[in-house]
N, C-alpha and C positions, 0 to 999 in steps of 0.2 A: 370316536377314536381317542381325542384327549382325556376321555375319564377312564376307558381298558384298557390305555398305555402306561396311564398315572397311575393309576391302580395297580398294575403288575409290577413299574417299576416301584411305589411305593413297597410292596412287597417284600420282595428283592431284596429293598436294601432294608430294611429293618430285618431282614434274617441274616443277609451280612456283617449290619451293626451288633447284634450280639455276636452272632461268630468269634468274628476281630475285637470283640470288648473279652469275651471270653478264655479265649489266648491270652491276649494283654496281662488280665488279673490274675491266669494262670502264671505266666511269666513272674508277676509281682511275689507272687504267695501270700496273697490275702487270705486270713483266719474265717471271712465268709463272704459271699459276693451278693450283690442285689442290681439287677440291670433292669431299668425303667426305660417303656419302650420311647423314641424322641417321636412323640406326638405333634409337637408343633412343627418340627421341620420336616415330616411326613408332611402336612397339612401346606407349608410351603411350596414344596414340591409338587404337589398334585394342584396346589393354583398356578404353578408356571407351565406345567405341561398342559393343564386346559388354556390357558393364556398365551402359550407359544401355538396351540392347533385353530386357535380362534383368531391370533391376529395372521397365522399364515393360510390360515382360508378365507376372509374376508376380502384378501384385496381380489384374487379369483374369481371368489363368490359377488362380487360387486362389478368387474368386469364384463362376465356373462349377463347378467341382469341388467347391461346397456343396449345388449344386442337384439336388433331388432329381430323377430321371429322371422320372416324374408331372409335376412340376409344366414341367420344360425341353420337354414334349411339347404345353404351352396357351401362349398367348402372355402376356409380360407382363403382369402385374398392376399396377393403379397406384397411382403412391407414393401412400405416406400423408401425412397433414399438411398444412399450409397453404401455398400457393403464394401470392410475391408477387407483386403484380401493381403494376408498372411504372408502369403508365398513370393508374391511380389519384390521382399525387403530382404527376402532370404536366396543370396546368391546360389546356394546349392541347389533350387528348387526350382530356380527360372527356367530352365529346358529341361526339368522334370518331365515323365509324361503325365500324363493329368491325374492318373490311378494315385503317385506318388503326390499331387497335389491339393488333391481335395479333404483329406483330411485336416490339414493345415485352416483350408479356406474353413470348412465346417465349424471350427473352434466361433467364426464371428456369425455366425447364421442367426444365433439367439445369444446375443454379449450376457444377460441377465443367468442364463441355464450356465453360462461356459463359469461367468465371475462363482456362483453361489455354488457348483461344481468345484473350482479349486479351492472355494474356502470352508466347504465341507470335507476335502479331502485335507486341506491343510491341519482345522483345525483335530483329527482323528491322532495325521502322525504328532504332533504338538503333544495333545495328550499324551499319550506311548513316550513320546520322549521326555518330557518332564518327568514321568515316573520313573524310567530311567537314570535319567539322569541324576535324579534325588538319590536315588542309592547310588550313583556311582560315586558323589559327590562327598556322603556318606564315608562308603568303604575306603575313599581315601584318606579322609580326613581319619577313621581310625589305623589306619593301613602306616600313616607317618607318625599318629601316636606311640604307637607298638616301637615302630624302628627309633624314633628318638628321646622318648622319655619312659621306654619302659623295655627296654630291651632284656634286664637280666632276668633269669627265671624265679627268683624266689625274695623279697624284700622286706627285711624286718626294720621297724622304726622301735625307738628306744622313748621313754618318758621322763628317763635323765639322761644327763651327758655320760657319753662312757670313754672307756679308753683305748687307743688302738692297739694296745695287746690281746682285746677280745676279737679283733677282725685275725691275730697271728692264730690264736686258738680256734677260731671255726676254718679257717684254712684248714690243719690240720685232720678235719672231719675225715670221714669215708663218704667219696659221691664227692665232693666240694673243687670244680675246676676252677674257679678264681672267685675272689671276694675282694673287696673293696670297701673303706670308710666313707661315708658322708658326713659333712657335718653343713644340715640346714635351718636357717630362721630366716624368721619375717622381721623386715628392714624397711624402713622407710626413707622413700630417693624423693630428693630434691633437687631442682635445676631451676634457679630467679624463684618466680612465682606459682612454677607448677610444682604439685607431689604428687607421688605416688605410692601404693603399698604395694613390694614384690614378694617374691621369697629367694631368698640368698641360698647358693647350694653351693655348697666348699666341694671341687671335686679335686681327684689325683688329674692332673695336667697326662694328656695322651691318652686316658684311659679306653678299651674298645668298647663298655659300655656305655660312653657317652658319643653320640654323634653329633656334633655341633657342626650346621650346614647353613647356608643363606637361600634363599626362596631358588636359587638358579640351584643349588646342589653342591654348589662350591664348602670346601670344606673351611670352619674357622678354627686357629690357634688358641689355646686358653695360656696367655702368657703369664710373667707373675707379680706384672708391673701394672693392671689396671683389671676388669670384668668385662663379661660379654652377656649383652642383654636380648631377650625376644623382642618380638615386633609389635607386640602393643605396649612394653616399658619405652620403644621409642615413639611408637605415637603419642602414647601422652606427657613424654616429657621432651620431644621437639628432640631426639640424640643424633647426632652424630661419630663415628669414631673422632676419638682424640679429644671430644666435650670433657669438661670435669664436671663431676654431679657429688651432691653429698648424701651420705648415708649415715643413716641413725636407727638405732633400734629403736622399739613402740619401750615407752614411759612404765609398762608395765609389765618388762619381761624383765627388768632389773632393779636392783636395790637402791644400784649406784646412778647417780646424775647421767643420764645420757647425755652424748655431744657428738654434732654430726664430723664424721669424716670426709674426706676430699678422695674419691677416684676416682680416675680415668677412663672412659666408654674405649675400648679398646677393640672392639667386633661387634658386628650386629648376625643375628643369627634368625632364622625361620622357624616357628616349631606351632603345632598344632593348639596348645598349651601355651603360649606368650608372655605370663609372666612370672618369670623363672629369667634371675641373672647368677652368672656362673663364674666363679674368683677358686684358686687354689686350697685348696682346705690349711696349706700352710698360713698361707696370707690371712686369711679371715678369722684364724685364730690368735695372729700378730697384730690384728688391726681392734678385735674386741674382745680379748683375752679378760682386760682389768677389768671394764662393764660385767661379764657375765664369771669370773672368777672360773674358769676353764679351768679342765685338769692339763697337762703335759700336750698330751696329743690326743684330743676331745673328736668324739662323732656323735650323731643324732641315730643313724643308719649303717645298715650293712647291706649288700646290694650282693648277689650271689649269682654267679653260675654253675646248675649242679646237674648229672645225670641223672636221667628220667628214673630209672630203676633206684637211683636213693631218695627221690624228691620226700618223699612222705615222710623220712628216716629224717630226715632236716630239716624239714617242716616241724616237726616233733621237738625235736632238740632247740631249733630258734624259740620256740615258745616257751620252751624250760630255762631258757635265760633269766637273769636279773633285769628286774626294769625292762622287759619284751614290752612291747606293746602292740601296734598291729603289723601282724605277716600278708605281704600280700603274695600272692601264686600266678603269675605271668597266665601258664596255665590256664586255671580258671575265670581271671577276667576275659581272657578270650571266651570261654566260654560262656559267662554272659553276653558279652556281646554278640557272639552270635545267634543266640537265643531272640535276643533282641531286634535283631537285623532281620530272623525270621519271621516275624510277626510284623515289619516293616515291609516284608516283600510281600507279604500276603495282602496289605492292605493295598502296593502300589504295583502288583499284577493285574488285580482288578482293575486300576485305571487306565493300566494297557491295555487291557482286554476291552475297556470301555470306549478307548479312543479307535480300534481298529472295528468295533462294532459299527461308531458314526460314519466312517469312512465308507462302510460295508455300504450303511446301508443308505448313503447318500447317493453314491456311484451307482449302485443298483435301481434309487428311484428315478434319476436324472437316463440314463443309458434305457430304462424301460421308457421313458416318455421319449423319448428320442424315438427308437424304433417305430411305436406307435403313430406317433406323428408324420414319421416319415415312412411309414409303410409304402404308400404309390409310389415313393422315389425308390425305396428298394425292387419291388416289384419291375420299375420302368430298367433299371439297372439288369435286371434278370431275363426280361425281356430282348432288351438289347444288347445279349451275351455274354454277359459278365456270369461265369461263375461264381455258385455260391461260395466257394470260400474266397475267392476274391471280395464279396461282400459282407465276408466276414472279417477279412482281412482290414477294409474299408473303417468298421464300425470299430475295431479291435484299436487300429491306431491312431482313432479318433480320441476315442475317448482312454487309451491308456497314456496318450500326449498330454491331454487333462489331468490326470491323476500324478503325472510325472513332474507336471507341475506345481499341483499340488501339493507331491509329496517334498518337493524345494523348499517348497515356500514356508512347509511344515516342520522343515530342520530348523530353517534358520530363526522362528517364530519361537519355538522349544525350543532353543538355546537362548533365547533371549528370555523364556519363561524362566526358565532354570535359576538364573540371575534376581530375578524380581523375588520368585517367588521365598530364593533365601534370605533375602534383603526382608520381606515382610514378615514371613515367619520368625527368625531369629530375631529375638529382641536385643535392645544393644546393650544390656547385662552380658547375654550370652556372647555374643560379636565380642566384646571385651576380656572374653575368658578364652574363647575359642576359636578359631580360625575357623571357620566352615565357609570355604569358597564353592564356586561352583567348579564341576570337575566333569567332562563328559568323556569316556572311553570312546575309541573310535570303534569298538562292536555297539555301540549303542546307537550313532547314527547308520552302520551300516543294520542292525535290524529295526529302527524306526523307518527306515528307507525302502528296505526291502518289501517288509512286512505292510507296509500302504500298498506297493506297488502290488506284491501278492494279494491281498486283498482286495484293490479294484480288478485284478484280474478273474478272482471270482466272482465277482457281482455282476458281471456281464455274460456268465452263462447260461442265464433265463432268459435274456435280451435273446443271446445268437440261437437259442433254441425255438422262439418267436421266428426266426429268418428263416428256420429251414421249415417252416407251417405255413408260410406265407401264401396265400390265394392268387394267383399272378390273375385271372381270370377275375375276381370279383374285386381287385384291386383297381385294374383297366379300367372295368364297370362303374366305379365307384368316382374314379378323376373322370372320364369323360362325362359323367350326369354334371 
C-alpha cells in the first residue's frame, strides 16, 4: 500500500510541479524555460509514505502476533476498567433518553480511534485554512497598498527636478481630473544612536490621493510644523509623536556639505509600505533648498487622476515630456498582480483540496472500522427495535460530534498556522519593507468549517450503506458462538 500510494502520489505531484512551474515562468516571460523534474524530493516522499505505512502497521501487526491462537478463535473480550462517560458532566444530557445519550458515551469506547479521529479531521480543515488564509492575508496586504500608496491612476517620475508650472500645464490636458506635484528623496533619520534610511515624500497637506491612517483606520493630519512617519521608520528608530529626529540627505545626492536637520515626529501612520515619511512639499523645500540648489517650486513626480477613455492619450503625452522617466499605470499593476495572485491560488487550491482529501479520508477509515466492529451491536440494536434510521441516526451523530470537533480544533490550529507560517516565510528583509500580517476573512473560517463538516458527512455514506446489508441472523450467530 505504501509503495502504490507513493507512487501515485509521487506522480501527481510532479505533474503538478510542472503545471504550477509552467504558469509561474509564463507569468515571468522568460525568453526560454527548462523544468528539471525534483528527483530527490520525489525520492523523499515516496520514503515517508513507505515509512508512515510501515510505522502505522507495525504496532497492529505486532499486537496480533501476541495473541494466542485460543483466544483469536472467541471474539473480543472487554476492556477492563472504567469507562468515561461524557454525558454525565453535561447538564443537558442527564434525563436525556439514552438514544440522545449514547452517542456522547461512544466518543470514549475507544479514546485512541476518537483522539486520532479529531486530529485527522483537524489537521484536513488546518490545511484548507492556512491556504486560505495565505491569500486572504495576501489580498489584503495588497488591497491597502492600492488604497494607500497608489491610489492615482497614472504616475510619472522625473530624473531632474522640475517645476510646478509643469503640474499647471498637464492640468490642462483632455481626460486630466486632478493632478498633483511630488517632490521625493532619500533622507537619512537619526534619533541618539539609531539610523535609518527612509524616503521623504513632499506632499500637498489634505490631498484625496494621499490617505494617511493608523493601523485602527483613524485618519492622520500632515501639519506644517513637523513629518508623519510609517511603522517600521518608528520601529527602528524607537518614535513617538512629538520625538525630534534629524535628517540628512545621503553624502551623495549633493555637491554641497550635508548637515542634519531637527524635525519633529508629528503622526505615526499604518501603511503596507513603512518606510515612507511624509512633510509638506513646501517645507521640504525650505528645509533643503541650499543642499540641493532647487528651483522655485521643485517636484520629483506628478501623480494624476484621469479618465479611462483618455488614459492612453496621457500615458503618451507623460512620456513625451522632458526628463520623463518611468510612468507607472495603477491600471496595469493591478493587473499584474492579479496575474500573480492567479497562479498563487492555483497552487494554494490544491492544498485545500489536499486538506479536505485527509479529512475525507480519515473519517471514512475510522467510521468504517467502527461499523465493522461493532456490527453485533448494531444488529442487537435492530433486533431490539430500534429502527434503522434510528441507527443511523446513532452512528450519524456519533461520528459527526467527532468531526465537529475536529473541525474546532482545526480553526483554531489554522489560524495559529497562518501566523507561524508568515513569520517563517517572510524573511526579515522582507518584514522590514513590508507589512504582511496575518489576515483571515470571516468566509474563510466559515468554509474551512463548513466544508470539513461536509466532508465528514460524506465519508460515512459507505459506513450507513454497511447498516442497511447488515445480517441480523448471522450477526446473532456470530456473538452467541
Amino acid at each position: 500500500m505504501g509503495i502504490i500510494g507513493g507512487g501515485i502520489g509521487v506522480s501527481v505531484a510532479l505533474w503538478l510541479s510542472g503545471w504550477l512551474s509552467r504558469g509561474y515562468m509564463s507569468f515571468l516571460g522568460l525568453p526560454s524555460e527548462r523544468l528539471e523534474p525534483p528527483v530527490a524530493q520525489a525520492l523523499i516522499g515516496l520514503a515517508m509514505a513507505l515509512g508512515a505505512t510501515i510505522a502505522g502497521g507495525w504496532i497492529p501487526a505486532w499486537q496480533a502476533s501476541r495473541i494466542p491462537p485460543a483466544q483469536a478463535l472467541r471474539p473480543p473480550a472487554p476492556m477492563l476498567g472504567r469507562v468515561l462517560v461524557l454525558d454525565r458532566w453535561l447538564p443537558l444530557l442527564r434525563r436525556a433518553r439514552l438514544i440522545y445519550r449514547l452517542p456522547v458515551r461512544n466518543l470514549t469506547r475507544s479514546p485512541r480511534r476518537t483522539v486520532i479521529g479529531i486530529f485527522g479531521v483537524a489537521m484536513g480543515v488546518m490545511l484548507a485554512m492556512l491556504a486560505r488564509g495565505i491569500l486572504d492575508s495576501r489580498e489584503t496586504a495588497i488591497a491597502h497598498y492600492l488604497m494607500q500608496s497608489l491610489r492615482e491612476d497614472v504616475r510619472v517620475s522625473f530624473t531632474h527636478f522640475q517645476d510646478m508650472h509643469l503640474v499647471e500645464q498637464v492640468r490642462d490636458w483632455r481626460g486630466v481630473l486632478r493632478a498633483e506635484g511630488a517632490l521625493e528623496l532619500p533622507v537619512k533619520l537619526r534619533r541618539g544612536a539609531r539610523e535609518y534610511d527612509a524616503l521623504l515624500m513632499g506632499v500637498e497637506p489634505g490631498s484625496p490621493m494621499l490617505q494617511l491612517r493608523t493601523e485602527e483606520g483613524n485618519p492622520v493630519a500632515l501639519t506644517p510644523n513637523g513629518f508623519v512617519c510609517g511603522q517600521i521608520v518608528q520601529q527602528k528608530l524607537g518614535l513617538e509623536p512629538g520625538d525630534m529626529v534629524m535628517l540628512a540627505l545621503p553624502a551623495d545626492l549633493s555637491d554641497e556639505e550635508t548637515r542634519e536637520h531637527p524635525v519633529r515626529v508629528t503622526g505615526l501612520v499604518w501603511e503596507t509600505i513603512g518606510t515612507v515619511v511624509y512633510m509638506p512639499r513646501t517645507k521640504v523645500r525650505r528645509l533643503l533648498h541650499r543642499e540641493l540648489e532647487l528651483p522655485p517650486n521643485p517636484i520629483t513626480s506628478i501623480r494624476l487622476w484621469v479618465q479611462p477613455d483618455y488614459r492612453e492619450e496621457v500615458v503618451r503625452r507623460l512620456k513625451a515630456l522632458p526628463n520623463a522617466g518611468v510612468v507607472v499605470v495603477r491600471q496595469e499593476v493591478v493587473a499584474r498582480i492579479e496575474a500573480l495572485n492567479e497562479i498563487a491560488r492555483r497552487f494554494l487550491t490544491f492544498m485545500m483540496a489536499f486538506g479536505m482529501v485527509l479529512a475525507l479520508g480519515v473519517i471514512f477509515s475510522i467510521v468504517t472500522v467502527s461499523v465493522l466492529e461493532r456490527r453485533n451491536e448494531i444488529a442487537t440494536f435492530l433486533t431490539m427495535g430500534f429502527g434503522r434510521r434510528q441507527v443511523y441516526g446513532l452512528v450519524l451523530a456519533e461520528n459527526m460530534l467527532l468531526a465537529t470537533l475536529g473541525v474546532l480544533l482545526g480553526l483554531l490550529f489554522g489560524r495559529m498556522m497562518i501566523s507561524v507560517f508568515i513569520a517563517i516565510v517572510a524573511s526579515p528583509e522582507q518584514m522590514e519593507l513590508i507589512a504582511f500580517r496575518p489576515y483571515v476573512y470571516p468566509r474563510t473560517y466559515l468554509m474551512a468549517g463548513l466544508g470539513g463538516w461536509l466532508v465528514a458527512l460524506l465519508a460515512q455514506i459507505p459506513a450507513l450503506r454497511m447498516i442497511a446489508h447488515v445480517d441480523l441472523v448471522a450477526s446473532l450467530k456470530e456473538r452467541a458462538l
